[in-house]
N, C-alpha and C positions, 0 to 999 in steps of 0.2 A: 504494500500500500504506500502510495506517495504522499509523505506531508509537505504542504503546503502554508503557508500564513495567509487570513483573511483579516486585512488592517482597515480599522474605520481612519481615515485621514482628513484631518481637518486643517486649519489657518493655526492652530495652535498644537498641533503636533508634531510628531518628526517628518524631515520633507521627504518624499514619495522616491526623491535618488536615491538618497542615505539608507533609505529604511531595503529600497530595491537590493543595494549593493549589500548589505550584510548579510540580507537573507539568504541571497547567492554566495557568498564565502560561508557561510555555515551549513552548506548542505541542502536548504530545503528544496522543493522541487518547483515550486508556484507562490505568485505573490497575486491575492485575490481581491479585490477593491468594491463596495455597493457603492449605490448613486442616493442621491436624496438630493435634488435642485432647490428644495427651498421647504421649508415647514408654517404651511397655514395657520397665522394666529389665532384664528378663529378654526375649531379642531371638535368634530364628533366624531370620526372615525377609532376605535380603541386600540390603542399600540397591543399587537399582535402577541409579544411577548408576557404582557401585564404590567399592570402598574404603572409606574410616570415614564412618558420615554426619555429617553436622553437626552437633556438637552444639545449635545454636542450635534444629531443628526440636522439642527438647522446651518453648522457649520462644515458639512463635508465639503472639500474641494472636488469638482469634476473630475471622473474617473479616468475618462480620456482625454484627461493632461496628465494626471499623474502616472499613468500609464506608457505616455510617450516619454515624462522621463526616467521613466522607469526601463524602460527598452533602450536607453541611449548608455547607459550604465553598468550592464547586464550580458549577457551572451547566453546564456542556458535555463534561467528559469521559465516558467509559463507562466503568460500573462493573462490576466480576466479579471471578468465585470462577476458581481454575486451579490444583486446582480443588477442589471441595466432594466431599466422601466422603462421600457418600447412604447406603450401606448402613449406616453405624455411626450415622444420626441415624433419629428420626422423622420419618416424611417428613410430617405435617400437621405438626406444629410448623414444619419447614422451609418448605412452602406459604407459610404467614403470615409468615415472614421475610423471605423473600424477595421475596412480592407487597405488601410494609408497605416494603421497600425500593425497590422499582420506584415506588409511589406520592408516597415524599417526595423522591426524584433525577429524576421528572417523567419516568418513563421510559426511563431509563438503563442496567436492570441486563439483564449476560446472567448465566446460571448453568452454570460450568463442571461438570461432573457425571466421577464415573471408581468404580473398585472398591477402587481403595487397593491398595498393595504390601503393607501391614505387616497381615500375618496375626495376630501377636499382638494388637493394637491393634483389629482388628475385631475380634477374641473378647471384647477386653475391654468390649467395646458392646453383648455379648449375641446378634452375630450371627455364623453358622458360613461361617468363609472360603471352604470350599467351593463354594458357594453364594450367593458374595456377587455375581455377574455374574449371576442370575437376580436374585436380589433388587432389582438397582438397573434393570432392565427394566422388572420392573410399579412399582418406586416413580417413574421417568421417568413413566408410565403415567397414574398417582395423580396425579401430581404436576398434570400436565396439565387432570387430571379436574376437580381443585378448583380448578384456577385458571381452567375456561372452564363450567364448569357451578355453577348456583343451587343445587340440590342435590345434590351429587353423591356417586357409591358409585363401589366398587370392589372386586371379587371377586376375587382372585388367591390363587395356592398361599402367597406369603410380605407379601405386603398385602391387609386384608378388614379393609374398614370396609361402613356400612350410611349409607344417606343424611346428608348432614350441610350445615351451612349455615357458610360460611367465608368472609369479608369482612376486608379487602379485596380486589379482582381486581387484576392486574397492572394499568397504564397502560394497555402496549403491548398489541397486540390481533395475534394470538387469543392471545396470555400469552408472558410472559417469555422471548427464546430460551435452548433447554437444548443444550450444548456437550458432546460425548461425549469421554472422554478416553481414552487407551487407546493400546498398540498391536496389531496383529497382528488377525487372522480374526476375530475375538472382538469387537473393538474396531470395527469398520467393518461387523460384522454390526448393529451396536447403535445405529451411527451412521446405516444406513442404513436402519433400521424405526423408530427412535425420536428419533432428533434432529435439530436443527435448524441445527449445525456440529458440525466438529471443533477441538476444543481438542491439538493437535500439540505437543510434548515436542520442544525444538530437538534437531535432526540433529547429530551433530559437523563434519560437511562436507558440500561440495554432492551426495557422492554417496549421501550418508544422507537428500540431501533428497529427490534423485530414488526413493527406495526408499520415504520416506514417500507420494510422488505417484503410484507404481504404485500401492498400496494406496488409496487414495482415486477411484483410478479405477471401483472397484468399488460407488462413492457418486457418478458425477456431478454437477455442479453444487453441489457443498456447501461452504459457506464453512467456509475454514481458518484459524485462528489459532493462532498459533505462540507459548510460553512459553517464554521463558531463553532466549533468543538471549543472546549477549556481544555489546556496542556496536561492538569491535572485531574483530568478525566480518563483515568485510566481504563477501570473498565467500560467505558462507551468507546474509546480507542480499540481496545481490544476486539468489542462485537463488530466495527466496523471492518476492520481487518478479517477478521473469522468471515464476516459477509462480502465479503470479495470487492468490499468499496474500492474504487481507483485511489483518490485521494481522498485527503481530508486537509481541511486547512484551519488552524488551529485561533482562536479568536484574538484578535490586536486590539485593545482597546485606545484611543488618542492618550497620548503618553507624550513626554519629551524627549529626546534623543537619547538622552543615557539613559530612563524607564524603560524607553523600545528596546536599546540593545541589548541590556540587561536581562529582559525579558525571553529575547532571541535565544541567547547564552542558557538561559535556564529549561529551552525548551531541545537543545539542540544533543541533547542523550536519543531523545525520542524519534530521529530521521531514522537512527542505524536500529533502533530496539524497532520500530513497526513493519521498516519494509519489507 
C-alpha cells in the first residue's frame, strides 16, 4: 500500500514547495490537496464530519497552484486534488489545468472529482445543488472528451459545448485518472460508469472500513484511495492495507513549517512498515 500525505494548505501554513519537497525526500508516494474557494457566511449546510468546521477551510489556497508548485520541486511523487469540486468550476477551464499540470509533473497528476457538501457554496458558483450529482457526471464526461479527442463536443442537459480544439493532452494516456468521491449508492453508481478510482473519506474504525469495502464491491477491481487517515491510526492503516487499498494519504492539518516537518518525521517509520 502507498502512503501518501493529504495536506489542508492555507495562507498561514507551510508553503505547498517546502511541504512538496520533504515529503519526496522522506519517502512518501503522493502529496494530496482538497479545494474549498471560499466559505458562505451565511451557512445551513452541516459540516459532514460534525460539529464546528474549521475555520481554516475559509482559508485554503487553490489546489492548482499549489500543485504547480509543487511539481516544479518534485520528480516522483503523485500529485492530486481530494478532492476538486467540478460542479462549482468550469469544467474546460478545468481541462486545461489540469492537463497543463499532468504535462509539466511528467505525468503525475490524478484528479480527485466529488459534488461538494456545502450547498451554499455551490449556489454561490451559479450552480443549483440539487443537481449538482448530474452535473458532475456529464462534466466527468467532458472532461474526458477534451482530454482524449482533437476536436471535441459535448451534448448534455447541464454541459453543451460545440467542437473545440484544446491543447495541451494529459501525459498519461488515455488522460488523467478521475477519482470519484462520495459516499453511499450515488457515489459508487458514479464510480462505477465514470471513473477510474475511488477517492475514500477515512472510516473512523476498521468496521467503517469494512462498510466502505461492501460498497465498493459493487465496483470491482477499482483502485481505492483513502484521504485523512491519522498517522496514529494504526489499526485502520492496517484494514486498509489487508483491503488491498492503493494508497492512503495520511491527514496534514495547517501547521507551520517546523509542525509540518516534524510531523512528516514522525510519520515516516510508517512508508516502509505499510507497503
Amino acid at each position: 500500500m502507498k502512503i501518501g500525505v493529504g495536506a489542508f494548505l492555507t495562507d498561514r501554513s507551510i508553503r505547498p514547495d517546502v511541504l512538496a519537497r520533504a515529503v519526496e525526500e522522506r519517502g512518501f508516494e503522493s502529496l494530496l490537496v482538497p479545494e474549498h474557494s471560499h466559505i458562505p457566511v451565511s451557512r445551513e449546510s452541516p459540516y459532514p464530519a460534525g460539529g464546528e468546521m474549521p475555520s481554516y477551510y475559509a482559508r485554503m489556497v487553490s489546489p492548482f497552484v499549489a500543485l504547480a508548485a509543487a511539481a516544479a520541486v518534485t520528480e516522483r511523487i503523485t500529485l492530486g486534488t481530494a478532492v476538486t469540486l467540478l460542479p462549482q468550476r468550469d469544467v474546460i477551464h478545468t481541462a486545461k489545468e489540469v492537463a497543463s499540470l499532468d504535462l509539466i509533473s511528467d505525468g503525475r497528476m490524478i484528479l480527485g472529482v466529488a459534488p461538494g457538501w456545502n450547498r451554499e457554496q455551490t449556489r454561490s458558483h451559479g450552480a443549483d445543488p440539487r443537481t449538482r450529482g448530474a452535473l458532475l457526471d456529464e462534466q466527468i464526461q467532458a472532461l474526458k472528451a477534451i482530454w482524449t479527442q482533437d476536436e471535441a463536443e459535448f451534448h448534455g442537459k447541464f454541459v453543451d459545448f460545440d467542437p473545440l480544439w484544446s491543447w495541451p493532452k494529459p501525459v498519461q494516456q488515455p488522460h488523467v485518472p478521475i477519482y470519484v468521491g462520495g459516499w453511499g449508492p450515488a457515489a459508487i453508481t458514479r464510480l462505477r460508469d465514470h471513473g477510474d478510482g475511488w477517492m475514500a473519506g477515512n472510516a473512523p474504525d476498521p468496521a467503517g472500513v469494512r462498510a466502505q469495502l461492501a460498497l465498493l464491491a459493487a465496483a470491482p477491481g477499482t483502485p481505492m484511495t483513502v484521504f485523512g487517515v491519522g498517522g496514529h491510526e494504526v489499526a485502520v492503516l492496517d484494514t486498509y492495507r489487508e483491503a488491498g487499498a492503493e494508497r492512503v494519504a495520511l491527514l496534514l492539518e495547517p501547521a507551520t513549517e517546523g509542525a509540518s516537518l516534524a510531523q512528516l518525521d514522525g510519520w515516516a517509520h510508517l512508508v516502509e512498515r505499510l507497503a
